[in-house]
N, C-alpha and C positions, 0 to 999 in steps of 0.2 A: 261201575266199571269206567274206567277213565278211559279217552280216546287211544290210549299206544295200547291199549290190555282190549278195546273193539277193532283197530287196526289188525294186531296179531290175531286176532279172531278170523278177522274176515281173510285176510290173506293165509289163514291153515285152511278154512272151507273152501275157499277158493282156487287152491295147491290139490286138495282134495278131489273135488269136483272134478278138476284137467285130469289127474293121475290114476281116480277110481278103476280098479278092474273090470268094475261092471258097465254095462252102455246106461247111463243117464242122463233122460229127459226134462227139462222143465217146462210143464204145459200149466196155462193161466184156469183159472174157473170157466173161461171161454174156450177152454179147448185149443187154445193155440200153443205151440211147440215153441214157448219163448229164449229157450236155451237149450246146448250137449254141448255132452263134452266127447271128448277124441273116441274111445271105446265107440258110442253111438255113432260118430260119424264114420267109424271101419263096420261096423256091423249093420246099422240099418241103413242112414242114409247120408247124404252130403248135407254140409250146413245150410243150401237151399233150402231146407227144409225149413228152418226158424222161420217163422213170422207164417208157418202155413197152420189150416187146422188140422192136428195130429189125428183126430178119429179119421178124418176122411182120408188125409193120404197112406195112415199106416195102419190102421188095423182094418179089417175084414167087416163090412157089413150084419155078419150075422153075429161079433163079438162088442157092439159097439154097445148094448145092454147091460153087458159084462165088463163092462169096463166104465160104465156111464154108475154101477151099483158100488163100483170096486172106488171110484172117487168119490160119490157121497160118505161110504164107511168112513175115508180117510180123513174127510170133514168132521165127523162127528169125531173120530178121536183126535182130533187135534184138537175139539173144542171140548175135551174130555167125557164126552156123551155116550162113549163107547167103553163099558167095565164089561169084560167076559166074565159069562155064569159060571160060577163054581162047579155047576155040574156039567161045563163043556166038557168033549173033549179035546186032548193035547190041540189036532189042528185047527179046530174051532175056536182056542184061547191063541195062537198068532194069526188065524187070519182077523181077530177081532180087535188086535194090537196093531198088525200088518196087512192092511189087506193087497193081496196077492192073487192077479190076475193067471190063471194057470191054462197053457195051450190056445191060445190067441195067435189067430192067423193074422201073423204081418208081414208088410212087406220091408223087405230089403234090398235094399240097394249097393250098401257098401260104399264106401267114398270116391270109386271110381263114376258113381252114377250109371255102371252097366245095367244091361236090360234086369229089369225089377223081378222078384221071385218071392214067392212065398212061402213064411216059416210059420213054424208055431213057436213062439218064445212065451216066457212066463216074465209079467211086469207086476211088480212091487210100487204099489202107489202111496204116497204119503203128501201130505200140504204142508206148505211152508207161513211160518209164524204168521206171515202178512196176504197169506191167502185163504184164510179160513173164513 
């Protein structure tokens, strides 16, 4: 790939990222909240939040297990470690492709920073090339 064909690259991921429908997070192996985009910052919380640890300021004490399992799955498939059984079913072959935290109590905040409330939202976890 020549530098203008990883430039156009990067600037469609990164057109992406800003414009996603969904709220997305980018949390390091250490749990920090390294980057969101717009969606995240109308739904959960203000960009204050980058550079903080996302288990602790956003999700719930009792799902931090459930979300600590839900990123190692995403490690292994990323480092291809992860093939579902032919005898899975349907949603045991995408949570084994996607794993997808379901009813996790977080907080949000919303980009005014108003007093903080808790939801249950579903997060879809995956690792990036350079975090596996």
């Amino acid at each position: 790939m020549d530098s203008k064909d990883a430039m156009l690259e990067a600037l469609t991921a990164q057109s992406f990222f800003a414009q996603c429908p969904e709220a997305v997070g980018v949390i390091t192996n250490e749990g920090v909240l390294a980057a969101s985009n717009m969606r995240f910052e109308r739904t959960v919380g203000p960009q204050t939040l980058v550079g903080t640890d996302f288990l602790l300021n956003c999700i719930s004490k009792e799902d931090h297990g459930r979300f600590k399992i839900a990123m190692a799955r995403a490690r292994e498939v990323a480092r291809g470690e992860a093939a579902p059984s032919k005898t899975d079913a349907s949603d045991m072959v995408e949570w084994a492709l996607t794993p997808t935290v379901r009813a996790v109590s977080s907080i949000a905040m919303g980009n005014t920073g108003d007093f903080p409330i808790w939801r249950r939202m579903d997060w879809t976890v995956t690792v990036l090339d350079d975090t596996r």
